[in-house]
Backbone bond lengths (Angstrom), bond angles and torsions (degrees), N, CA, C in turn:
res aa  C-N    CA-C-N  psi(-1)  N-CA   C-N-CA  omega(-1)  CA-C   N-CA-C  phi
1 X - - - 1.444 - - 1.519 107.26 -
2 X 1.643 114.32 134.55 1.421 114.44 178.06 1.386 106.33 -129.16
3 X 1.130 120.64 147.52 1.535 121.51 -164.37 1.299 82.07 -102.40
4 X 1.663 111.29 136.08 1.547 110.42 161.46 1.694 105.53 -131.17
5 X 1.332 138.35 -173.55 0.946 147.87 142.51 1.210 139.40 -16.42
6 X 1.520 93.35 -35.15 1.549 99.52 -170.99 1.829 91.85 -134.89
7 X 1.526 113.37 70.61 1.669 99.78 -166.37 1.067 115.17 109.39
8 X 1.559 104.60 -176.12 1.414 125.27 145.76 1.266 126.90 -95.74
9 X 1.358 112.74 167.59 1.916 112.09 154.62 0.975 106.76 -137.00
10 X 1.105 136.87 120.66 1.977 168.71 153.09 1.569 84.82 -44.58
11 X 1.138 111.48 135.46 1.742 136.02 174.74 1.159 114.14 -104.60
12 X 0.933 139.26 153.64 1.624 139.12 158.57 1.626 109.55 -54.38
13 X 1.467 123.32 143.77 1.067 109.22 -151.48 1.434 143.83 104.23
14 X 1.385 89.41 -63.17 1.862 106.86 179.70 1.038 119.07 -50.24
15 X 1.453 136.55 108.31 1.045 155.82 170.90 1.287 119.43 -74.15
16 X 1.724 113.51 91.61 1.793 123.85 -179.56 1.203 106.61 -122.77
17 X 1.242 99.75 136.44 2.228 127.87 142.33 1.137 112.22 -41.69
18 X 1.443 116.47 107.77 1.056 123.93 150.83 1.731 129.06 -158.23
19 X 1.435 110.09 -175.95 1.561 110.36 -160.97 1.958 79.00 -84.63
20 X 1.828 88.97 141.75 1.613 101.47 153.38 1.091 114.99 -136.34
21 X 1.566 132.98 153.12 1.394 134.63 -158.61 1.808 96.07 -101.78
22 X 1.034 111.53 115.10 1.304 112.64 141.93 1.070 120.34 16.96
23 X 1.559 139.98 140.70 1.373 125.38 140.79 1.508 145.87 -93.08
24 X 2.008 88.12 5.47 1.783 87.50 145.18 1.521 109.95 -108.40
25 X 1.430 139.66 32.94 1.390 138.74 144.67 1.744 110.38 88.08
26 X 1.643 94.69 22.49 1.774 102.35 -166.82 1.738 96.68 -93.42
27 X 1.382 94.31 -1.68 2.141 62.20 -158.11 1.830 76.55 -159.07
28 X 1.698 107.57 -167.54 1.385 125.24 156.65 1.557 114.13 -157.30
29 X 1.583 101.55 142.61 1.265 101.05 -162.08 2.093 99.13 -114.56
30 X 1.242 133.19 161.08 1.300 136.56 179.78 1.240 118.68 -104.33
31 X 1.462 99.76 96.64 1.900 99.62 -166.55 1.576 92.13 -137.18
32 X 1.409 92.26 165.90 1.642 109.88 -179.65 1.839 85.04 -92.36
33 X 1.920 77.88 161.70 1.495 119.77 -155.67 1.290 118.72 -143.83
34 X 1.307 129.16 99.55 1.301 108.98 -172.32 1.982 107.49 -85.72
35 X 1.122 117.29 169.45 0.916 121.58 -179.85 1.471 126.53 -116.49
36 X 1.112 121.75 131.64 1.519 135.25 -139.78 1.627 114.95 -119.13
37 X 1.076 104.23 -47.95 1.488 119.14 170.47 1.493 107.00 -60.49
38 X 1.581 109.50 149.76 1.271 115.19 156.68 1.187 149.53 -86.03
39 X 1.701 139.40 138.75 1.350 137.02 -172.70 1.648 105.62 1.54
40 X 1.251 83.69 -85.32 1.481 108.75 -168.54 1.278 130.63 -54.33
41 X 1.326 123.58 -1.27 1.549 151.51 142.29 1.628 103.22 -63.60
42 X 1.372 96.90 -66.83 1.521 106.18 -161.02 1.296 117.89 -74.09
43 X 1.736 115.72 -2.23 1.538 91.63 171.73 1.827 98.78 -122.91
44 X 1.481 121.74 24.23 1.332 126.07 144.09 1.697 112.73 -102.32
45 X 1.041 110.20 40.24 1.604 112.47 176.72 1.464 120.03 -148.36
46 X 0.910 131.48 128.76 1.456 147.76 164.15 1.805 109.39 -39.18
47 X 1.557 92.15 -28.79 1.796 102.29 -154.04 1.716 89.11 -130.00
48 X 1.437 108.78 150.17 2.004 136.73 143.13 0.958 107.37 -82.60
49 X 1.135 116.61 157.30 1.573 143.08 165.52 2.004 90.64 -110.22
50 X 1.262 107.82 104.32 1.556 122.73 172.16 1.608 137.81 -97.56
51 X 1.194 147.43 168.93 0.876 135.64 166.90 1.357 98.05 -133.19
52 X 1.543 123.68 151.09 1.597 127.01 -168.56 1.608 89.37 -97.99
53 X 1.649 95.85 160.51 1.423 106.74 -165.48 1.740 84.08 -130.23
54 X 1.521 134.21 133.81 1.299 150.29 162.27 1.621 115.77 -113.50
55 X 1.027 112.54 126.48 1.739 127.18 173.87 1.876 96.25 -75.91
56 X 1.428 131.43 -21.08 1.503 124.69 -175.00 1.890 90.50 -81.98
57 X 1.695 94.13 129.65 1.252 86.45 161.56 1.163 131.29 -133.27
58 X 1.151 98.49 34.51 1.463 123.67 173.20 1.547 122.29 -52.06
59 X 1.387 111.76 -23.58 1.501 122.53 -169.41 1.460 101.33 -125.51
60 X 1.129 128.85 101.70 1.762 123.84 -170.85 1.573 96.08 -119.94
61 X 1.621 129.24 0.84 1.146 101.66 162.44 1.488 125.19 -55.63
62 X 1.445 115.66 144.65 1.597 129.43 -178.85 1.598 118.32 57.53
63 X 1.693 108.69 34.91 1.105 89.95 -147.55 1.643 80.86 -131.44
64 X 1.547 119.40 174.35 1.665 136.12 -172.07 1.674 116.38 -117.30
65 X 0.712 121.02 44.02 1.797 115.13 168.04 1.525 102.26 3.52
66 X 1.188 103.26 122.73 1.503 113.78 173.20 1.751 104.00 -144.76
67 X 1.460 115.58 127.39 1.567 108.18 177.35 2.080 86.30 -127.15
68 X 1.536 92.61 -144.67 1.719 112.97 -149.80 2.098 75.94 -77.88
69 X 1.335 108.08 -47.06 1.509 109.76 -158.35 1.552 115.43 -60.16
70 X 1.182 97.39 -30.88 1.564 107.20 170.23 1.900 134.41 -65.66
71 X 1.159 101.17 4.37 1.318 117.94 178.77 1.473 110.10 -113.45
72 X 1.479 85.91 157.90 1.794 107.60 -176.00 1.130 109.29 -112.98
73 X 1.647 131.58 -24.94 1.667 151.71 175.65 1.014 95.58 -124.96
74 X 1.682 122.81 149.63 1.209 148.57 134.88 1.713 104.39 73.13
75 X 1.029 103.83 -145.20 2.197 94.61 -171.69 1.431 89.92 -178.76
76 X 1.496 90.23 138.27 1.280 123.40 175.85 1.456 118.16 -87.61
77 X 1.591 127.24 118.47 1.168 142.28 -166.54 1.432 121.07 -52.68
78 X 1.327 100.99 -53.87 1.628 119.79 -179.73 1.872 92.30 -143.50
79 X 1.917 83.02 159.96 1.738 98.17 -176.61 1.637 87.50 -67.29
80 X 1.413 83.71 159.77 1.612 91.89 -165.68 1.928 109.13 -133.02
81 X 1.516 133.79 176.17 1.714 114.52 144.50 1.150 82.41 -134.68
82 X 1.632 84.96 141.46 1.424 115.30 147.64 1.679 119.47 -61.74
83 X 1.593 129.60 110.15 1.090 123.60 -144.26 2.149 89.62 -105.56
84 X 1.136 118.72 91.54 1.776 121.58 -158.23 1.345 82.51 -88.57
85 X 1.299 161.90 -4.31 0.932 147.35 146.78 1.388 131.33 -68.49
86 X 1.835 102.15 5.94 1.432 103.27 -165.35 1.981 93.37 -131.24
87 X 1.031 79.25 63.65 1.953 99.36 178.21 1.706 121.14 -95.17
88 X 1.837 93.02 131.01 1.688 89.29 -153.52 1.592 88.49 -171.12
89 X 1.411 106.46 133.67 1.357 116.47 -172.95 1.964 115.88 -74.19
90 X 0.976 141.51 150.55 1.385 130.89 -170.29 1.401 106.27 -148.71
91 X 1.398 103.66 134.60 1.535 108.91 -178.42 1.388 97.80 -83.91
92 X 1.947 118.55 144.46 1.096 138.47 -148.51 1.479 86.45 -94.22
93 X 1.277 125.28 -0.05 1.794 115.90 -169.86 1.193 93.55 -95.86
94 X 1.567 140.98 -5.13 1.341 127.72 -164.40 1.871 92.55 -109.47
95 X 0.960 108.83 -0.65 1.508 107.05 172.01 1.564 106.57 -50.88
96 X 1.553 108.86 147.14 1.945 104.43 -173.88 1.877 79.49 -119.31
97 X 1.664 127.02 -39.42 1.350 116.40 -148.29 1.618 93.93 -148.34
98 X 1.049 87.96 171.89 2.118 102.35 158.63 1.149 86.86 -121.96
99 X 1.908 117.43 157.19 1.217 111.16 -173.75 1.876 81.06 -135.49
100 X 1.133 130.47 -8.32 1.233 125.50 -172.60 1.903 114.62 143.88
101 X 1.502 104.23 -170.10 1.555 91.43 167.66 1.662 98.87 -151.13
102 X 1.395 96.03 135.13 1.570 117.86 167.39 1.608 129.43 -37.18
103 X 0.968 128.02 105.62 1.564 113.23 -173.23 1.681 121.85 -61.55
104 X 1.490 121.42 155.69 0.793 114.26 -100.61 2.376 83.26 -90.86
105 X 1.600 99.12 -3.81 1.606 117.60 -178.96 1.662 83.06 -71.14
106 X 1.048 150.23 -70.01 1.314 164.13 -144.89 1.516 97.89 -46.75
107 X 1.385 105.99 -76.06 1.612 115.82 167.70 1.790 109.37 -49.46
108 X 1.419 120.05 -51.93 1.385 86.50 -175.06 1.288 134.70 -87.42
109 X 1.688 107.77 5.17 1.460 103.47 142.31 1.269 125.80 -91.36
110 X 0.999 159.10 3.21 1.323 133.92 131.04 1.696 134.56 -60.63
111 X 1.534 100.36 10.16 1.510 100.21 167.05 1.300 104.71 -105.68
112 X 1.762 108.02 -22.21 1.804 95.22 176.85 1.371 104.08 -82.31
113 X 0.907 125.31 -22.01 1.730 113.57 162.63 1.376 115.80 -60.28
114 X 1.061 93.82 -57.13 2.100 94.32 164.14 1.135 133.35 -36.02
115 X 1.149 89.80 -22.96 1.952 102.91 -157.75 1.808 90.23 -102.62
116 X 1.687 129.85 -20.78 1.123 124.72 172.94 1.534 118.11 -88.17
117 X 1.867 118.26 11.74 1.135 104.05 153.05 0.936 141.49 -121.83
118 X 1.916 107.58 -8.51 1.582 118.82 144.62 1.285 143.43 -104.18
């Protein structure tokens, strides 16, 4: 996250709180999100391109291990996955926090995982 003049800009990386809808569209739940898209997307856009972040890690298919060590901003509560199979655009108004930002190996594996499902 960079404070500018006109706003913010969410970085690739940036790790935010926020509401996500369901994926049958009943409800919304408040989970961290890493953020996937770039600057320069994200500060001509209303919306991120995100990836959901889960503390269960019971299910690690397609997914990124991320704990406290893996960050460059802020700290991660509990070990966590990055769930890259769980990709979904998010309006920046539903943001509640910044929680920090992912270093910078963190992000580029979750695009080579990305990159193994399209």
């Amino acid at each position: 996250m960079t404070p500018t003049s006109s706003g913010t800009t969410y970085e690739q990386g940036d790790i935010v709180l926020c509401d996500i809808p369901f994926s049958d569209s009943t409800g919304v739940k408040r989970r961290p999100v890493m953020i996937l898209s770039v600057s320069t997307y994200n500060s001509r856009t209303a919306d991120v391109i995100a990836l959901a972040i889960t503390s269960n890690l019971s299910n690690s298919d397609y997914s990124v291990p991320i704990e406290d060590r893996d960050m460059v901003q802020g700290k991660m509560f509990k070990p966590s996955l990055i769930k890259v199979n769980h990709i979904f655009s998010v309006a920046k108004s539903t943001f509640q926090r910044w929680l920090g930002r992912a270093a910078p190996a963190v992000v580029a594996k979750s695009k080579s995982v990305l990159s193994t499902l399209i």
